[in-house]
Backbone bond lengths (Angstrom), bond angles and torsions (degrees), N, CA, C in turn:
res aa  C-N    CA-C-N  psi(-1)  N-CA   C-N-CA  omega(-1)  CA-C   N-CA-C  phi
1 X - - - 1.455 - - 1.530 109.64 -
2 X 1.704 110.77 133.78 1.603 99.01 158.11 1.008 138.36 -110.19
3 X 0.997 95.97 155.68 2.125 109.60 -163.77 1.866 87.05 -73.52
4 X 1.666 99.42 124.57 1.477 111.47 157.72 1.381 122.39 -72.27
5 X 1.278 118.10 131.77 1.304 120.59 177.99 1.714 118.87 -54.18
6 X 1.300 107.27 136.19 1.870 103.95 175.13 1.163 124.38 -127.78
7 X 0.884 132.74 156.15 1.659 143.20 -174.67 1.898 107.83 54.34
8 X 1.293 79.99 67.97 1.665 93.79 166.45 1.376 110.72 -66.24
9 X 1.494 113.30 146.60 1.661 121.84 179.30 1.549 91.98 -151.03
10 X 1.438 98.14 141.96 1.790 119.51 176.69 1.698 86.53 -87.39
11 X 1.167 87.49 152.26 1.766 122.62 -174.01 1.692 92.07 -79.88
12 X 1.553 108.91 123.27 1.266 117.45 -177.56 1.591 107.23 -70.17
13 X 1.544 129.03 -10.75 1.596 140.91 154.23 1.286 94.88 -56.30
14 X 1.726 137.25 -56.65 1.462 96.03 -153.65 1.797 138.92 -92.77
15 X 0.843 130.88 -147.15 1.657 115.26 -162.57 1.274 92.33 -149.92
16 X 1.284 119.80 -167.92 1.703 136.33 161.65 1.629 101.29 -80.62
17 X 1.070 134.15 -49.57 1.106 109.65 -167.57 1.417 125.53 -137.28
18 X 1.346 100.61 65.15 1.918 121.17 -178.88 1.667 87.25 -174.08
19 X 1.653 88.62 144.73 1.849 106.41 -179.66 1.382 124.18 -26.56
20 X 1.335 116.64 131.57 1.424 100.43 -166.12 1.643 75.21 -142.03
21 X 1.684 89.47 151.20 1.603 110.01 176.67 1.239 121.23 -140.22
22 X 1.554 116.29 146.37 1.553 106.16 169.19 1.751 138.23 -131.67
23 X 0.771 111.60 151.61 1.734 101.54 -160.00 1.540 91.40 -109.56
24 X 1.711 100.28 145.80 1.151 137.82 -178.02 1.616 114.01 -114.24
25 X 1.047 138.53 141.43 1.405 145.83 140.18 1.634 131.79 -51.86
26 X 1.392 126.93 83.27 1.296 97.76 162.95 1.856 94.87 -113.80
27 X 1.773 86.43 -163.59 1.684 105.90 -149.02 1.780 104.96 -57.52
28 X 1.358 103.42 -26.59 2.139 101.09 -157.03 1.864 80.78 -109.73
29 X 1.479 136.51 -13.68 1.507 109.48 -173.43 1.767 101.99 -178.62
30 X 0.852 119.03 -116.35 2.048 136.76 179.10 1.066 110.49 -113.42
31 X 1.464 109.93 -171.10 1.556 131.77 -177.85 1.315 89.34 -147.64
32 X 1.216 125.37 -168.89 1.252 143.34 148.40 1.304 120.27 -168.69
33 X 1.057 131.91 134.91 1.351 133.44 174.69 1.611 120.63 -138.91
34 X 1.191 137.12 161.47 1.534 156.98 151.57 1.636 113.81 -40.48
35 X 1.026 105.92 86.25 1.912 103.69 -177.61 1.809 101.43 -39.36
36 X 1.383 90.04 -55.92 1.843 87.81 -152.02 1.938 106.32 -79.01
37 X 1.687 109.14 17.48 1.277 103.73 -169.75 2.036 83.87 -159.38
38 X 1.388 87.39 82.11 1.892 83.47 175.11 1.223 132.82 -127.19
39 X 1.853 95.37 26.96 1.137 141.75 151.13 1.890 117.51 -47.51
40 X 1.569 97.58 -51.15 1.020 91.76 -163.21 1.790 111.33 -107.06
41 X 1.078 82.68 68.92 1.503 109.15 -172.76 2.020 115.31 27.55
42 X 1.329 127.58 -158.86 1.167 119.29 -164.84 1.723 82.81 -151.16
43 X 1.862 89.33 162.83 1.611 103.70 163.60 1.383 118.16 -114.82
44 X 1.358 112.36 152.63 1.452 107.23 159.24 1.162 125.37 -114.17
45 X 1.840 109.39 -175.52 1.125 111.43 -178.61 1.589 114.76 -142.82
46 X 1.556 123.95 -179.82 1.182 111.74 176.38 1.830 114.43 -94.60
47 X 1.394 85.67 164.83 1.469 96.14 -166.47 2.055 108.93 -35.92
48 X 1.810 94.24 -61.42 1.552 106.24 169.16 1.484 119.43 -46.90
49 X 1.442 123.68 -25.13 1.427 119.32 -169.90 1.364 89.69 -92.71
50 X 1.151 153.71 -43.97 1.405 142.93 -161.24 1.574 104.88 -82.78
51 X 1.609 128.62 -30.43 1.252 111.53 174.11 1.597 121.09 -62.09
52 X 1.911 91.15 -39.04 1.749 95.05 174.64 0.882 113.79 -36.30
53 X 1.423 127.38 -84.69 1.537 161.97 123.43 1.815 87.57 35.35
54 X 0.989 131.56 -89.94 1.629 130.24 -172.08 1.178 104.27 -54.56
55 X 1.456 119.81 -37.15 1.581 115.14 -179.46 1.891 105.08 -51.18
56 X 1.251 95.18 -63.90 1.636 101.18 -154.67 2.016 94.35 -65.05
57 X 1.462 111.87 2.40 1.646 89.11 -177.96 1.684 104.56 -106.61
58 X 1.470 96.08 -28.90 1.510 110.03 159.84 1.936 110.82 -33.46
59 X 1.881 99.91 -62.51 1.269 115.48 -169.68 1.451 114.39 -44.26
60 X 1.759 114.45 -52.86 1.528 130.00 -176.14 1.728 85.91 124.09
61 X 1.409 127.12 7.25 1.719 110.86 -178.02 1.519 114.62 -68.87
62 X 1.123 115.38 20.05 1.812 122.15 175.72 1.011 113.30 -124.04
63 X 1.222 129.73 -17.61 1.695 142.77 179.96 1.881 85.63 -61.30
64 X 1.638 72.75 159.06 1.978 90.31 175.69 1.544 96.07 -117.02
């Protein structure tokens, strides 16, 4: 069985009108999903992949 994600929160980055996302809690890491499309369900990840993941945006490794 899978654990549904809980306590979704919109990304304090997004706006009305540019991509906006929101993260969920489950038990081993995140969720993530499409605010304006949450229909089409979300992915997760593990606990270690989502800290990376904040690390490298923390860093600027996504900036252009």
């Amino acid at each position: 069985m899978t654990q549904q994600p809980a306590g979704w929160r919109k990304s304090s980055r997004s706006s009305n009108h540019t991509a906006c996302v929101e993260v969920g809690r489950v038990a081993e890491g995140a969720a993530v999903r499409d605010t304006k499309d949450r229909a089409a369900g979300y992915f997760t990840t593990t606990g270690p992949q989502w800290s990376a993941f904040l690390g490298a945006i923390k860093t600027g490794r996504y900036e252009g």
